[in-house]
C-alpha positions in Angstrom: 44.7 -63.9 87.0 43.3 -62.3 83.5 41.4 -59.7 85.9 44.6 -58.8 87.7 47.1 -58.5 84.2 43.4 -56.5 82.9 43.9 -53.9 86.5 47.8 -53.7 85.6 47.9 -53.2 82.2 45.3 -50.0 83.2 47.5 -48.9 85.8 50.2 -49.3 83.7 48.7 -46.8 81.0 47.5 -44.4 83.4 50.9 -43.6 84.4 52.7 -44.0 81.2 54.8 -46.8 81.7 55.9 -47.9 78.2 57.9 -50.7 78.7 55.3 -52.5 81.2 52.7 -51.6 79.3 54.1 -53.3 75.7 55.1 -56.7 78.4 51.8 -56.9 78.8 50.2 -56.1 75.7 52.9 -58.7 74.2 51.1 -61.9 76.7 48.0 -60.5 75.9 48.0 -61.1 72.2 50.3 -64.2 72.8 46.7 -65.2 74.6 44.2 -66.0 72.0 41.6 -65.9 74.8 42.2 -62.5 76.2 42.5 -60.9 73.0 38.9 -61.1 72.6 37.9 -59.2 75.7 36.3 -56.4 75.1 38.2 -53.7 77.7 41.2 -55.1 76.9 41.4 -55.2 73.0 40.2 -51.2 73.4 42.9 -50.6 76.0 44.9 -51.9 73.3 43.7 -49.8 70.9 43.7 -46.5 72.3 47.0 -47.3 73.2 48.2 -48.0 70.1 46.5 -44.6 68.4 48.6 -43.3 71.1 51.7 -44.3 70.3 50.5 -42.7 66.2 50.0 -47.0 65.3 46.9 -45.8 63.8 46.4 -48.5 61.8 46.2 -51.5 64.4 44.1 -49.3 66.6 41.3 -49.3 63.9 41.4 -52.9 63.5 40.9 -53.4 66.8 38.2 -51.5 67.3 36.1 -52.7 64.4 36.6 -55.8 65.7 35.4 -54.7 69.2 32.4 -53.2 66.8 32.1 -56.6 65.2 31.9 -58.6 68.5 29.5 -56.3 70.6 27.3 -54.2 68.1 25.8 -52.5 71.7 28.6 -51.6 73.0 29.3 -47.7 72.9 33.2 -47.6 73.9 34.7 -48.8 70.8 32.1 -46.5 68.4 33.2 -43.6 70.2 36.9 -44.1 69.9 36.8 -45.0 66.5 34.9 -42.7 65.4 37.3 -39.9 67.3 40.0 -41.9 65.1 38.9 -41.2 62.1 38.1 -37.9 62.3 41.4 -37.0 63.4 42.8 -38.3 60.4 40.3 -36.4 58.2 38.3 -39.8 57.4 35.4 -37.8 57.4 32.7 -40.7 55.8 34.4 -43.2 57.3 33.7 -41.5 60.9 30.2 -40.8 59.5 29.7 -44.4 59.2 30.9 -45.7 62.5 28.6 -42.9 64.0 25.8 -43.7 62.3 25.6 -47.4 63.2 26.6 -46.4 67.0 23.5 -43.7 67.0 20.9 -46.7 65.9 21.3 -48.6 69.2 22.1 -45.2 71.0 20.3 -42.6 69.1 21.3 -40.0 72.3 24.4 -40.6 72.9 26.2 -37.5 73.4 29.6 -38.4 73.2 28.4 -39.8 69.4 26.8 -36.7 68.1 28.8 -34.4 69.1 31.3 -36.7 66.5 28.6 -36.5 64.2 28.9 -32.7 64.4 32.5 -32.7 64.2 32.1 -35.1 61.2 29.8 -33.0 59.3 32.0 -29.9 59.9 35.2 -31.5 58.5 33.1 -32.7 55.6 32.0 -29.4 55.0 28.8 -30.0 55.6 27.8 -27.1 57.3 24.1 -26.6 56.9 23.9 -30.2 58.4 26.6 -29.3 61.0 24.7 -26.4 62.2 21.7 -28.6 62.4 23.0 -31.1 64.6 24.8 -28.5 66.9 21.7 -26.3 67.6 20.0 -29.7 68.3 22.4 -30.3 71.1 22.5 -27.0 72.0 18.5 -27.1 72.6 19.5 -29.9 75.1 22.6 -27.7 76.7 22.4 -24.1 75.7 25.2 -23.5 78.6 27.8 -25.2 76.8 30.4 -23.1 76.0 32.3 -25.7 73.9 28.8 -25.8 72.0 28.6 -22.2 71.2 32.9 -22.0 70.2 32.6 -25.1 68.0 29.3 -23.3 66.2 31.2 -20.3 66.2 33.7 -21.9 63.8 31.3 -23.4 61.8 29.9 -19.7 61.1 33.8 -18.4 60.7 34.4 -21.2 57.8 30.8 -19.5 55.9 32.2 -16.7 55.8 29.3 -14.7 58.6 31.8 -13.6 60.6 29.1 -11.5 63.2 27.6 -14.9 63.5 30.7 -16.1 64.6 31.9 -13.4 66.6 28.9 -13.8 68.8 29.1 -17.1 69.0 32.6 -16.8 70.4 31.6 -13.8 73.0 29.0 -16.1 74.2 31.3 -19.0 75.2 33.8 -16.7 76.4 30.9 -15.0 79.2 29.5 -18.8 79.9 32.8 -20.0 80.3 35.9 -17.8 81.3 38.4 -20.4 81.6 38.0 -22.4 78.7 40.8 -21.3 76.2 39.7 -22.7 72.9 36.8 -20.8 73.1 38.9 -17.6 74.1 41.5 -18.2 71.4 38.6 -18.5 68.9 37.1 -15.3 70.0 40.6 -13.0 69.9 41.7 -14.3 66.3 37.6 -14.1 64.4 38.0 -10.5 66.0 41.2 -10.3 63.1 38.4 -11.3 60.5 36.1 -8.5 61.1 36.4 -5.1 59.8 34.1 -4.5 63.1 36.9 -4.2 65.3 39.9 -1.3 65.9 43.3 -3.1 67.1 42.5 -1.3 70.6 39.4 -3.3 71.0 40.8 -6.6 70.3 44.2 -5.5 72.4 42.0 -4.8 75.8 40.6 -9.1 74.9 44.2 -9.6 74.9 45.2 -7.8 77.7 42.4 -9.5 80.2 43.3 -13.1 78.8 47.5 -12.1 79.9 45.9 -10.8 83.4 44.7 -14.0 83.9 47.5 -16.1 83.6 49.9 -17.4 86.4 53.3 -15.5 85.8 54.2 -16.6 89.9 56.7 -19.1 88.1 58.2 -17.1 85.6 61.4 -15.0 87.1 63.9 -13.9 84.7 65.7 -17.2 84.4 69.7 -16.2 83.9 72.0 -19.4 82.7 75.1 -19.3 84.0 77.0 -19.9 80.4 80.2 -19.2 79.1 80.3 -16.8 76.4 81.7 -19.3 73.6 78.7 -21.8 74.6 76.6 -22.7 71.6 73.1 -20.7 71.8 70.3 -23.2 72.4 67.0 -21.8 70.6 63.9 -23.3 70.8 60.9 -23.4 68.8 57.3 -24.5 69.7 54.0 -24.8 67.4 51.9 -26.7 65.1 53.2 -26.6 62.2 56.3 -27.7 61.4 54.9 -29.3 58.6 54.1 -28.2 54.8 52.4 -25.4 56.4 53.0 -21.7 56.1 55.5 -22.0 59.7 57.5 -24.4 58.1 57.4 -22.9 55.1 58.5 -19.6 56.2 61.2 -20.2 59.1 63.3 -23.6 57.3 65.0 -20.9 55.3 66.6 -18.6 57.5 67.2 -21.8 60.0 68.8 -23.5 57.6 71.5 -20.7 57.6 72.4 -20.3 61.1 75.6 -21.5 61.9 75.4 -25.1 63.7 78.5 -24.4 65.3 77.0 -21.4 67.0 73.3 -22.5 67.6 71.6 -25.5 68.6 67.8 -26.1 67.7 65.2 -27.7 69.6 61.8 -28.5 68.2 58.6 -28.7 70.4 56.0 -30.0 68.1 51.9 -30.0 69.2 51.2 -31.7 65.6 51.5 -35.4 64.8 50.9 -34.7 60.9 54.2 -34.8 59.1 56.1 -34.4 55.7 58.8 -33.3 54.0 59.4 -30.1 55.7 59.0 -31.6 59.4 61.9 -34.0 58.0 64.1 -31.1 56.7 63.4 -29.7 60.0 64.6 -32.6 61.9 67.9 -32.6 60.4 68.4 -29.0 61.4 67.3 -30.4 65.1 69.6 -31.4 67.7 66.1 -32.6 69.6 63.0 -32.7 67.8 60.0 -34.0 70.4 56.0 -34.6 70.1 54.4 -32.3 72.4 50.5 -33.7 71.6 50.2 -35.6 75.1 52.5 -34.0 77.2 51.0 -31.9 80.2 51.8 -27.9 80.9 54.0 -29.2 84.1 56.2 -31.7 81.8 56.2 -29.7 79.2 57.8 -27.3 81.2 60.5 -29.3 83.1 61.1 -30.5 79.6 62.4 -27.3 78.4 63.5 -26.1 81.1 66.1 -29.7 81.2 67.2 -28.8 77.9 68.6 -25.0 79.1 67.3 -23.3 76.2 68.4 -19.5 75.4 65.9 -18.5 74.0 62.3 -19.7 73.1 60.4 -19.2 69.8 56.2 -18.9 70.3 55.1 -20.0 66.9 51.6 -20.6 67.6 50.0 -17.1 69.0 46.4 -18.3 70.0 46.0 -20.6 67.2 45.2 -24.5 67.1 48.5 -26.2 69.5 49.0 -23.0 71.2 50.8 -23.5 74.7 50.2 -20.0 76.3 50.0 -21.5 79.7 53.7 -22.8 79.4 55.5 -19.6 77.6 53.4 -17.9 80.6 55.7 -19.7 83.4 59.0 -18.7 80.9 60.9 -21.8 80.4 63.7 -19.9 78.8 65.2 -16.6 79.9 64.8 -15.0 76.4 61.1 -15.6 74.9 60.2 -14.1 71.1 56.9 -14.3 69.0 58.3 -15.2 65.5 55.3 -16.5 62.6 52.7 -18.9 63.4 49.5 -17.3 64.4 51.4 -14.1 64.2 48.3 -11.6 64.1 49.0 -9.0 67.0 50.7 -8.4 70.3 50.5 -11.8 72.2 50.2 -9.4 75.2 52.1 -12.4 77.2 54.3 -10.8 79.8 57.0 -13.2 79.9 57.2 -12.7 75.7 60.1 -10.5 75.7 60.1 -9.7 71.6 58.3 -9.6 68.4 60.5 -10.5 65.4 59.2 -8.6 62.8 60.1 -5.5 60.3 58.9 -2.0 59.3 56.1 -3.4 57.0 54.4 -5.1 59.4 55.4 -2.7 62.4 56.0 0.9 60.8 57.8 3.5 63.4 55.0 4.7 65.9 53.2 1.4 66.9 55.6 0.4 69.2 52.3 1.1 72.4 50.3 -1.0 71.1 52.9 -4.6 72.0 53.9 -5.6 74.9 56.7 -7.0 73.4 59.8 -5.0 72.2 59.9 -5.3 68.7 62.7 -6.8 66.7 62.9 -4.8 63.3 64.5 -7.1 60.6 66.5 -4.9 57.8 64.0 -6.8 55.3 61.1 -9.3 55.9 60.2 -10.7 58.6 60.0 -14.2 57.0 62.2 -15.8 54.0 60.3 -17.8 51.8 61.6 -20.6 49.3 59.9 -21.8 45.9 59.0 -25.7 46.3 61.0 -28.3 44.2 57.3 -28.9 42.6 56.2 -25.8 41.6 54.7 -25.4 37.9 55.7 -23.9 35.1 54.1 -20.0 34.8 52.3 -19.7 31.7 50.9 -17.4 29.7 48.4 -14.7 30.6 45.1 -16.2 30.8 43.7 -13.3 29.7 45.2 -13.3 26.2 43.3 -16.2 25.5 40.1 -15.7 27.0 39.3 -12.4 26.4 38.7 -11.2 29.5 40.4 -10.3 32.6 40.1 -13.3 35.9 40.8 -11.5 39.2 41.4 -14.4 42.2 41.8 -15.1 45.4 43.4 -18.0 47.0 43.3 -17.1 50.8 41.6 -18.8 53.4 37.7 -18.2 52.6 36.9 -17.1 56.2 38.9 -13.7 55.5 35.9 -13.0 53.4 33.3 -10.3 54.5 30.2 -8.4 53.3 32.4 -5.0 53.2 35.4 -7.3 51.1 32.5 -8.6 48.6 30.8 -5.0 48.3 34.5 -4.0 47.1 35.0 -7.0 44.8 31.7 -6.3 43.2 32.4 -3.1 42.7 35.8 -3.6 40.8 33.9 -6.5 38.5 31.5 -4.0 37.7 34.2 -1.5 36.2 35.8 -3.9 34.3 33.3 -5.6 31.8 33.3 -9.4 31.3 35.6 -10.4 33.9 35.0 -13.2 36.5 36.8 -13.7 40.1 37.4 -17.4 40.9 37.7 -18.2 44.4 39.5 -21.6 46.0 39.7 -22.9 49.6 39.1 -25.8 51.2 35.4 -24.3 52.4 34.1 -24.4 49.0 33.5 -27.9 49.1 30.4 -26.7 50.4 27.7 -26.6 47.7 26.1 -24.5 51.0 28.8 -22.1 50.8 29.2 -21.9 47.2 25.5 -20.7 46.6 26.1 -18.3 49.3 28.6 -16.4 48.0 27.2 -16.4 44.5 23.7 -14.9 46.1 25.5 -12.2 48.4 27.5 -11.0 44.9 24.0 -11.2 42.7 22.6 -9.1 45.5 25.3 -6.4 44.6 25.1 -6.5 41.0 27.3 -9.0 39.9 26.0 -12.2 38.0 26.3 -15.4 39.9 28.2 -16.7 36.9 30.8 -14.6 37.1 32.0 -16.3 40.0 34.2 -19.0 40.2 34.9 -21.5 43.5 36.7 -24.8 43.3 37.5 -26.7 47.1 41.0 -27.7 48.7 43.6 -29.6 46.5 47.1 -30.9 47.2 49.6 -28.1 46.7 51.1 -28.4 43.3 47.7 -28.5 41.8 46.7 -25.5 44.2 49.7 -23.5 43.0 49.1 -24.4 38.8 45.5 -22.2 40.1 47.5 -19.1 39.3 47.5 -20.0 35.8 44.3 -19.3 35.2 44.4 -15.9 37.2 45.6 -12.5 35.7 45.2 -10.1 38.8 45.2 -11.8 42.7 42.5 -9.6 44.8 44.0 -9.2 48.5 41.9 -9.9 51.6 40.6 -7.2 53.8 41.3 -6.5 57.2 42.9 -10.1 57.5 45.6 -10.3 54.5 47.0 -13.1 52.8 51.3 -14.0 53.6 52.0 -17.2 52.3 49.6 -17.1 50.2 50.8 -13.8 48.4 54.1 -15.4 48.2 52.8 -17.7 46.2 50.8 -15.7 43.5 54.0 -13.8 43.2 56.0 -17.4 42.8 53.2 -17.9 39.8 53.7 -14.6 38.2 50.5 -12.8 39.5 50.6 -9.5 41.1 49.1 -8.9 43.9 47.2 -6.2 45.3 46.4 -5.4 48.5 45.1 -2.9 51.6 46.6 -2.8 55.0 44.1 -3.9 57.7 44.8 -2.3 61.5 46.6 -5.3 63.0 49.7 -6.8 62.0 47.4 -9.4 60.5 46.2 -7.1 58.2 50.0 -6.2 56.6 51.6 -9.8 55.5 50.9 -9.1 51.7 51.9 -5.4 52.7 55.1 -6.5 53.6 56.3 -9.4 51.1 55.4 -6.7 48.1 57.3 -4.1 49.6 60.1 -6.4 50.2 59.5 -7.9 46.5 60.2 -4.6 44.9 56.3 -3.9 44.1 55.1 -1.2 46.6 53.1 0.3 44.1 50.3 -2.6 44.7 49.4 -1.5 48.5 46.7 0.7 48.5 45.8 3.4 51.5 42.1 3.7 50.6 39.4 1.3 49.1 38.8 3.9 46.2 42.9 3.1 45.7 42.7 -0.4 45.7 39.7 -0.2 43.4 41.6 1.7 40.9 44.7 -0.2 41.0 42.4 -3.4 40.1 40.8 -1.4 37.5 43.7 -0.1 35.6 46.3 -3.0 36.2 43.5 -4.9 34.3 43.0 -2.4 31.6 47.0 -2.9 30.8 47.0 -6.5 29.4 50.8 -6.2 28.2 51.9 -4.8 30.9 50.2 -7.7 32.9 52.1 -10.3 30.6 55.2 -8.2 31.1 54.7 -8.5 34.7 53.9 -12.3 34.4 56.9 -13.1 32.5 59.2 -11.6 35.3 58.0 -11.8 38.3 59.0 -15.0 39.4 62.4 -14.2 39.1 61.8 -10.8 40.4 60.7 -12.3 43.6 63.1 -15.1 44.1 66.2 -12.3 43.5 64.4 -10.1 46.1 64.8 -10.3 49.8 61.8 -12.1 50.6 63.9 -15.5 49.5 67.6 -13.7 50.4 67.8 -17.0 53.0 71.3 -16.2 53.3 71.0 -12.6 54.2 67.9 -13.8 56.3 70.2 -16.2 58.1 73.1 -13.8 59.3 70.2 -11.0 60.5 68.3 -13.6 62.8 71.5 -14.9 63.8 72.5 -11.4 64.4 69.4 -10.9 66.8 70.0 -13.7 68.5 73.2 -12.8 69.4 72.1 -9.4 70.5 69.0 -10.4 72.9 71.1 -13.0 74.4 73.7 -11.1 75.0 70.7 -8.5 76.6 69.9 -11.1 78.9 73.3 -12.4 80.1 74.4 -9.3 81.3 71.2 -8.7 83.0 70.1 -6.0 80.8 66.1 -5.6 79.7 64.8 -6.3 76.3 64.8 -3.5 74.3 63.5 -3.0 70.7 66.2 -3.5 67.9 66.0 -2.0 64.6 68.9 -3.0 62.2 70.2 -0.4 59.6 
């Protein structure tokens, strides 16, 4: 009997059968004797982490842990538990006991690596990952996941052959691919032709046999159904960026369907949601469903707001599950080079008049920016410039730490140098490495610069990471690989900005949201430029204060936050590429006047 409900309730899982598998969950538990076998109570488990009841799913399996210390299954799942919800120590601990009765176990140090890495722990993470590596040196997950680990310390060769290495051992695997094409953005190593031929073989590759031109036989009046897939319809710079102008379009004209690959959710995935007229999780659906899914819901047209980053679903927008397909923000670096991607929404920042060749998408020109962003509720006060006070001038930077190279750190150097006592302080979630911290301090004392002049603090929640502005007079863009929201946000705090195109459309988000904030006189052509802008912005303290008294409100009049005006052009370009497609026209590239 209990060996026959054990085989069901299996079966039962394996095929997804929610309401057969809760029966029998439900006379399971009502069984105080079955509730202590081991298989079962992990079946249990994992299907409760499934269903995002994290909670019960780690009291299960301690108690699995608990009852047979030898037993691998429950260490293994728990441990994969907690890591997924950044429980970093905890995960460390669970591993730990698991390795003393199975100090070999594969499954359980590869956790430990992934452990190590979340914690920041790099040095120890890149131990532990050449140690497996020794063991399998033809593991191309292996080499991708070191790869990373070299991207997040900022030696971005390291990771760039790390990346090429998996790509040659393994083709097919598209993590390891996806890693490659966007550390290629990081380096100043690489033109935007060499990265586009990456791109190009990766969209050979795919299977477009299922993707004709889908027309939908609609009646002109019909409410347009959009769609929108990625990760991060969260507090995250998609959400950010796109609830704006969404929040504008007419509801009586447009309907919106999220696709979410995240389970992590806030206030912006709830503001989001009440735009929706579906919003679904996407995390353990399969290509095929996924598919048939959007293809049920007769969508018009299909936003990509992933590119190749973490959640992408290339293999899906590949089979074009909507007759109109357009890469808006979200991993928005390059060309996708997807064939069934009809059009890249973007604006003549971030795609000047002449670049047109290098997408294989036709390129939506927006009259302003190419994103609308909005202050949050939260944000602190701007005070006064920190330089009045301290007596010297504090350049920052706030963006993602892996945009920082040896060519970016020569430059820095160079501007401290010219201007005498000031300091650069530094904050992502990376320096919560004491690893990372001392190497960053070494490569600028190798160029000059005294290793107490530089300033790193680690990741903290966002009002605290925004009040970091305070104590910055001048923001120090990121070369080739720019900042976007993260320039928004210096401009939100009163800093200015200044930054230097890089050669991909990675390398012009700050380009773009200064132009579009009224302050084009910040981008620099040249490195001597941006040098000199840094060095005399710095030697004009009241105009800096000047600057920091307005600039908020400078940028929240400007277009970058016109939602409104953002609303009616995406609504307008909707409208037109639709209309494209319904009378069996071909995409074409729109500029608006």
């Amino acid at each position: 009997m209990m060996e026959g409900k054990k085989n069901d309730l299996i079966s039962a899982v394996k095929n997804g059968n929610h309401e057969e598998v809760d029966r029998l969950i439900f006379e399971f538990l009502e069984d105080k004797k079955s509730v202590l076998d081991y298989e079962i109570r992990n079946i249990i488990a994992a299907w409760n982490f499934k269903n995002r009841n994290t909670g019960e799913a780690i009291t299960l399996y301690r108690r699995s842990i608990f009852e047979q210390k030898k037993q691998l299954t429950a260490y293994v799942e728990l441990a994969a538990i907690l890591n997924a919800a950044d429980r970093w120590e905890e995960a460390t601990e669970v591993i730990d006991s698991g390795l003393e009765n199975n100090p070999a176990d594969v499954s359980l140090l590869e956790l430990k690596v992934a452990a190590l890495h979340g914690a920041k722990k790099y040095g120890e993470a890149e131990k532990k990952l050449k140690f497996l590596l020794n063991k399998r040196p033809d593991s191309a997950k292996y080499w991708t996941t070191l790869g990373n680990i070299y991207l997040e310390m900022t030696d971005i060769d390291a990771a760039i052959e790390c990346h090429r290495k998996a790509v040659n051992l393994e083709p097919g695997l598209d993590a390891a691919l996806f890693n490659f094409i966007t550390t290629m953005h990081y380096s100043p190593r690489f033109s935007n032709k060499d990265i586009n031929e990456i791109l190009k073989a990766y969209s050979s590759s795919l299977n477009y046999e299922s993707s004709p031109i889908i027309r939908l036989n609609k009646c002109p009046d019909d409410k347009i159904r959009v769609g929108l897939i990625s990760n991060g319809f969260r507090n995250n710079p998609v959400g950010q960026m796109i609830y704006p102008g969404l929040s504008e379009l007419d509801s009586c004209k447009f309907e919106l369907f999220f696709y979410s690959s995240s389970l992590q959710e806030d206030f912006i995935t709830e503001k989001l949601r009440k735009l929706s007229s579906k919003y679904q999780s996407i995390v353990n659906i399969t290509d095929d469903d996924l598919f048939s899914t959007m293809q049920a819901d007769e969508l018009d047209v299909l936003f990509e707001l992933s590119g190749y980053h973490a959640g992408s679903r290339m293999g899906v927008i590949a089979r074009r599950p909507a007759p109109v397909q357009i890469k808006w923000v979200g991993g928005l670096i390059n060309s996708t080079q997807i064939k069934t991607i009809d059009y890249l929404l973007s604006d003549r920042v971030e795609t000047p008049e002449g670049v047109d060749e290098e997408y294989s998408e036709k390129i939506i020109r927006m009259p302003t920016d190419y994103i609308c962003y909005s202050l949050p509720s939260y944000i602190p006060d701007v005070k006064s410039l920190p330089a009045l006070k301290n007596n010297h001038i504090t350049f920052g930077c706030l963006n993602n730490a892996s945009k920082i190279n040896s060519e970016l750190i020569s430059i820095w150097a160079n501007i401290l140098k010219q201007v005498p006592n000031s300091k650069l302080l530094l904050k992502s979630f990376q320096f919560e490495s004491d690893f990372l911290k001392l190497k960053i301090r070494r490569e600028f004392s190798s160029r000059g610069v005294a290793e107490q002049r530089i300033e790193m603090e680690g990741a903290s929640p966002h009002k605290e990471h925004l009040d970091t502005y305070n104590k910055i007079d001048i923001a120090l863009d990121t070369w080739p690989y720019s900042g976007g929201l993260t320039t928004c946000e210096a401009m939100a705090m009163g800093v200015p900005v200044i930054t230097m195109p890089g050669p991909t459309f990675a390398g012009r988000h700050s380009a773009t949201h200064l132009a579009h904030a009224g302050m084009p006189e910040l981008i620099a052509k040249t490195v001597p430029e941006y040098i000199h802008l840094a060095i005399s912005l710095s030697a004009d303290i009241e105009s800096l204060a000047t600057i920091r008294s307005h600039l908020r409100r400078i940028l929240e009049n400007s277009a970058v936050c016109d939602a409104n005006s953002f609303g009616a052009n995406l609504s307008k370009a909707l409208m037109l590429v639709v209309d494209r497609n319904r009378k069996n026209l071909p995409p074409e590239s729109i500029s608006f006047v």
